[in-house]
Every structure is written in structure tokens, then in C-alpha cells.
C-alpha positions in Angstrom: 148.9 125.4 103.7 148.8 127.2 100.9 147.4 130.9 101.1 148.1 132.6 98.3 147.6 131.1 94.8 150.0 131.2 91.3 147.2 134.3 90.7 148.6 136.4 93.7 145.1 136.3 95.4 144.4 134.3 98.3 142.9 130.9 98.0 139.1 129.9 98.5 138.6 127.1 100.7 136.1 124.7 99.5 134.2 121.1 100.3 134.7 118.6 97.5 131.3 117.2 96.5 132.6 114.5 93.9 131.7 110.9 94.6 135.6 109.8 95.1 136.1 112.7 97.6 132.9 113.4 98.9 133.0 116.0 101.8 136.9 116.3 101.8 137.9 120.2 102.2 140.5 121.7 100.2 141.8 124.7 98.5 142.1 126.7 95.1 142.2 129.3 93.3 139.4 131.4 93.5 138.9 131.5 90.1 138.1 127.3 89.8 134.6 126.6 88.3 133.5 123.3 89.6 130.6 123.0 86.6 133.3 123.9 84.0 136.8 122.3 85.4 138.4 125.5 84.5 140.6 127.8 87.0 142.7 130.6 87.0 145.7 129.1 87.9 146.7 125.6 89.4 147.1 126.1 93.0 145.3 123.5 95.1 145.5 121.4 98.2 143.5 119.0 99.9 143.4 120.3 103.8 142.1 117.3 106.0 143.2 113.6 104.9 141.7 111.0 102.5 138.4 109.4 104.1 138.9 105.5 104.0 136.4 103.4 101.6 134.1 102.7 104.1 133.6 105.9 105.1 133.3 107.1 101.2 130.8 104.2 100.6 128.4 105.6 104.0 128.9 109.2 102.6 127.7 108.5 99.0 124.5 106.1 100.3 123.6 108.9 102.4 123.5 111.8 100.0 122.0 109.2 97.6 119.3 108.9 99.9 119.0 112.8 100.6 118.8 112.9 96.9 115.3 110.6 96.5 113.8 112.0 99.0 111.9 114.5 97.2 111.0 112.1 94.8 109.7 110.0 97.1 107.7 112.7 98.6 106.3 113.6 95.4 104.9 110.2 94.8 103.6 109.9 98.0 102.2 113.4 97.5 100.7 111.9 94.4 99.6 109.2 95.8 97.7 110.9 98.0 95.6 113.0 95.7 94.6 109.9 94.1 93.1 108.5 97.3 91.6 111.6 98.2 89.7 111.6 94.7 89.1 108.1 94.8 87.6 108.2 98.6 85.2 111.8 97.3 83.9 109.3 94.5 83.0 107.0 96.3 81.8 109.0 98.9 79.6 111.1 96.3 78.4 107.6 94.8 77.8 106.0 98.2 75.0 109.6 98.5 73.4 108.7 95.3 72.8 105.1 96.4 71.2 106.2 99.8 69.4 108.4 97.7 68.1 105.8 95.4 67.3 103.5 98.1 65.0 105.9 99.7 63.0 107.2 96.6 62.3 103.2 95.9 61.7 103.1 99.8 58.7 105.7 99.4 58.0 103.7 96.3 57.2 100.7 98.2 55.0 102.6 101.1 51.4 101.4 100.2 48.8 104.4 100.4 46.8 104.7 103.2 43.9 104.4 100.6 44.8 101.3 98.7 45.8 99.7 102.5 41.8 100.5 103.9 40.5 98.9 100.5 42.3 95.7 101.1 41.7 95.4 104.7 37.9 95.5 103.9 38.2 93.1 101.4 37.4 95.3 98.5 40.0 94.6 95.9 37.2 94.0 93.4 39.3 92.3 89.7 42.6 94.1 91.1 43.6 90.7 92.9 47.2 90.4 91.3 47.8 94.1 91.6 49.9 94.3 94.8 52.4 91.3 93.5 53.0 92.8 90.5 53.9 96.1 91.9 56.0 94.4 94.1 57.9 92.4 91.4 58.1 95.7 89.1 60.0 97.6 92.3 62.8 94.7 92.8 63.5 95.1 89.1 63.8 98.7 89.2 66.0 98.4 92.4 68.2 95.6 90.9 68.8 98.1 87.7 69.5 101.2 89.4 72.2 99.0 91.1 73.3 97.8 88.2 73.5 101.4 86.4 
């Protein structure tokens, strides 16, 4: 092994991170520059031995994978908010509908007044009065569903 470079200085050992050599150590001048190809001088050697293809083919898929999962978790992070909006919408419309139902519930409640008249048999000409309220309330009901 090699442990001085063409430079004079001694070499940096290093882990190959390319897709044909993928987690192969080897070593070079300290002056290489993996981003820019460039190096001081020419000294290298790989230090352990080639992986076989297998082995290469297991290495990429995994760092492939290591490589999504962010992305994944940012979808499902995503995801998430969505359903957490979606379920406080619904949640917040679910309140005005219990809402709604009870005003039209107190809506329906005959008085105590109009209930005494009728159980005496005093109506006097108000004889369709209580259908007609009645029919006026499912249509109210039927378009605050609607709406």
C-alpha cells in the first residue's frame, strides 16, 4: 500500500461512493476533489478487492432506498395534514349540523299555550294551523341540509 503520494504528502484513505464501486475503500492523494475529478497528483489504489455484481446490485438498491426515504416521509407527512384538515372540517361541519338540528328541534316544541288551547277544543278558524307549521319546519330542515 501506497503511503505517500507523487505530492510527497501521505495519502487520504477514502470510501468510493460511485454506483460501479459503491463502498470499495481506497486511496489518493489528498488533494483529489470527488465533485470536480481533479487531484494533485495521480497516486491511487483501491485497498480491499472488487465486490462481485451481486453484491454491487444489493448495495445500490439499498442506498437507493435510503435515498427515498425522506421523500417518502414527506408525502406521508403531507398526507397527513390533509387528513387532519379534512377530519377538523368535518368535525366543525358535523357541530353546525347538531346545531341546526336543535334550533329546528326547539322550533318544533309546541307552547304550553297553544297545547292547553287545543286540548280544550278551542282552536276556533285556526284548524289547519298545526299542519302547516309542521310542513313549513320539514322544508326548512330539508334546506338547511341542503345548504
Amino acid at each position: 500500500m501506497v503511503a505517500n503520494c507523487a505530492c510527497g504528502l501521505p495519502v487520504a484513505r477514502r470510501t468510493s461512493w460511485t454506483s460501479d464501486n459503491l463502498g470499495r475503500k481506497f486511496v489518493a492523494c489528498k488533494f483529489y476533489n470527488h465533485e470536480t475529478r481533479q487531484r494533485g497528483c495521480n497516486t491511487f489504489e483501491w485497498i480491499d478487492e472488487d465486490i462481485l455484481d451481486w453484491q454491487r446490485d444489493v448495495v445500490n438498491m439499498l442506498v437507493a432506498e435510503k435515498h427515498r426515504f425522506p421523500t417518502d416521509s414527506n408525502i406521508l407527512k403531507s398526507r397527513l395534514v390533509c387528513e387532519t384538515y379534512e377530519k377538523d372540517r368535518l368535525a366543525a361541519e358535523l357541530e353546525k349540523l347538531k346545531n341546526a338540528a336543535e334550533l329546528e328541534k326547539m322550533k318544533m316544541k309546541p307552547c304550553k299555550q297553544h297545547e292547553t288551547r287545543q286540548n280544550r277544543g278551542v282552536v276556533g278558524g285556526n284548524e289547519g294551523i298545526g299542519s302547516k307549521f309542521v310542513v313549513i319546519c320539514v322544508v326548512v330542515c330539508v334546506l338547511l341540509v341542503m345548504y
